[in-house]
Structure formats: structure tokens, C-alpha cells
N, C-alpha and C positions, 0 to 999 in steps of 0.2 A: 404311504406305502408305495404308490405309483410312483414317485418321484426317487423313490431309492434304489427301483427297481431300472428307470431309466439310466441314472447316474451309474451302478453297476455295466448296465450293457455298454455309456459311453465312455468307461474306463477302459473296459475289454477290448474295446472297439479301437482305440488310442493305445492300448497294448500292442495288439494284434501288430497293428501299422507301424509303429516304432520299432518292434523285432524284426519285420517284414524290411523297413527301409537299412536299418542295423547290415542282415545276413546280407541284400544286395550291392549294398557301399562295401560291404569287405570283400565280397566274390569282384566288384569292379576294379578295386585296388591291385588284385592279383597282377603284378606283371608278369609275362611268359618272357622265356630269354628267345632272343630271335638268334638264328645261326645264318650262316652264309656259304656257299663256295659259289668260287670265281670257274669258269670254265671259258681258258682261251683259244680261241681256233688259229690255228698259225698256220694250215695246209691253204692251199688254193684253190681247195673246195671245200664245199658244203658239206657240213659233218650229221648225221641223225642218229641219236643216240636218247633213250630211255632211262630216266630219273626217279626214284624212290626214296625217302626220306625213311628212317626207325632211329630208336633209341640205341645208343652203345650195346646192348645183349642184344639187339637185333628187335624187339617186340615194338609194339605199335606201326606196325608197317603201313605206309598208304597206298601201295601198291606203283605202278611205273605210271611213268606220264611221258610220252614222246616228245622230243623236242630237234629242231634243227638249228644249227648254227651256219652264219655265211662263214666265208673266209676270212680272215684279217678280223676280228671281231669277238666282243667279251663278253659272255652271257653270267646274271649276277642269279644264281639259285638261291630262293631266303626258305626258311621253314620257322615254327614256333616250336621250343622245348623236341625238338626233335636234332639230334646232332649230327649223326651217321649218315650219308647220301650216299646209297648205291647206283654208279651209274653204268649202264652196258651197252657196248657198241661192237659193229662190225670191222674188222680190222683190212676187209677190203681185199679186192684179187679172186681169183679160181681156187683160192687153197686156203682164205682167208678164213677165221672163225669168230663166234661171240666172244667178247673177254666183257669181264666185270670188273668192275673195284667199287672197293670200301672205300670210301674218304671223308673228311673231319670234318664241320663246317666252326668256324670263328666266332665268337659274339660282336656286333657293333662293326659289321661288315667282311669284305672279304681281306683277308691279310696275305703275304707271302706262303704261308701253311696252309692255306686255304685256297690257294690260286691253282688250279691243273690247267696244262698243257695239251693240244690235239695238235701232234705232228708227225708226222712219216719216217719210220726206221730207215737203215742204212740198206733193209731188205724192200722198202717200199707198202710196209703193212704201219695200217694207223695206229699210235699208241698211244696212251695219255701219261703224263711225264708230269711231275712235279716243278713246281716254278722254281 
């Protein structure tokens, strides 16, 4: 009777751990798609501007993260299963104001649709422009 009652527990036991190893090899399979956007600084200064990734409706936001860019220079922003990058910056001058945008990130890096621009209007206010 001892012995059947062992063999039960180390089935259980051998259960347990075989479901156990099962759920975490398929949760580790999961892949996430990673997105991208390129942000290119083309002014002759330093750009600082604030970064937030959400889902296309807008939800799962992670809130802004500051960031600076130098001159002449291409900052690569990646995110996971997150596609939408809102970014907002100051457009500079006595009369300048916030501006935001929506913009897409690419799978499998940054592409042309994916690439924005920091460069100076023909008024001298900073604007972000599509590649």
C-alpha cells in the first residue's frame, strides 16, 4: 500500500512538472514584433524632444521618455508589439509652440515610412517632415 501510494505522488509530481515545463516553452516561443522609427536630425542643433509608444487606438501607452538628438545624426527608436510613436517637440523662437505627431514604426527596422526628419521651415520654426 506504501508503495502505491508513493508511485501516485511521483506521477503527480512528474505531472505537475511536465505541464509546468509544457506552459513556459510555449509562453517562451511567443515572439513580439519589434517596430522601429528612424528620427533624423538635419538642423545644426541639438533637437530635445519626448517619446511615447501605444497601440494603433491609442491604449497601452508608456508614457514620454525625453530624449536628445545632436546635429547631423540618426536616432533608431525600437519598441515591442507597440506600433504608434508619439513624439513632441518644441518648434523653437519667442512664438514657438508644442507640436505632436502620430507616427508608424516598421517591422525589421527602420524603412523610408519609417524615417522622420528635424529641420527648419522656411519661417525658421522646427518641424518634423517625412523622409
Amino acid at each position: 500500500m506504501r508503495s502505491v501510494k508513493k508511485d501516485m505522488w511521483r506521477w503527480l509530481l512528474i505531472m505537475v512538472l511536465l505541464i509546468g515545463v509544457s506552459i513556459i516553452s510555449t509562453g517562451a516561443t511567443d515572439k513580439k514584433t519589434k517596430y522601429a522609427v528612424c528620427i533624423v536630425n538635419e538642423t545644426d542643433q541639438k533637437v530635445f524632444y519626448k517619446v511615447g509608444w501605444c497601440d494603433r487606438e491609442g491604449n497601452k501607452w508608456t508614457g514620454w521618455k525625453n530624449y536628445s538628438i545632436p546635429a547631423d545624426y540618426v536616432y533608431s527608436h525600437w519598441s515591442e508589439d507597440l506600433e504608434r510613436m508619439d513624439i513632441t517637440f518644441h518648434t523653437g523662437g519667442n512664438y514657438g509652440k508644442w507640436d505632436e505627431y502620430s507616427v508608424w514604426g516598421t517591422e525589421n527596422g527602420c524603412q523610408d515610412s519609417s524615417t522622420y526628419v528635424f529641420a527648419w521651415n522656411v519661417r525658421g520654426y522646427l518641424r518634423l517632415y517625412d523622409k
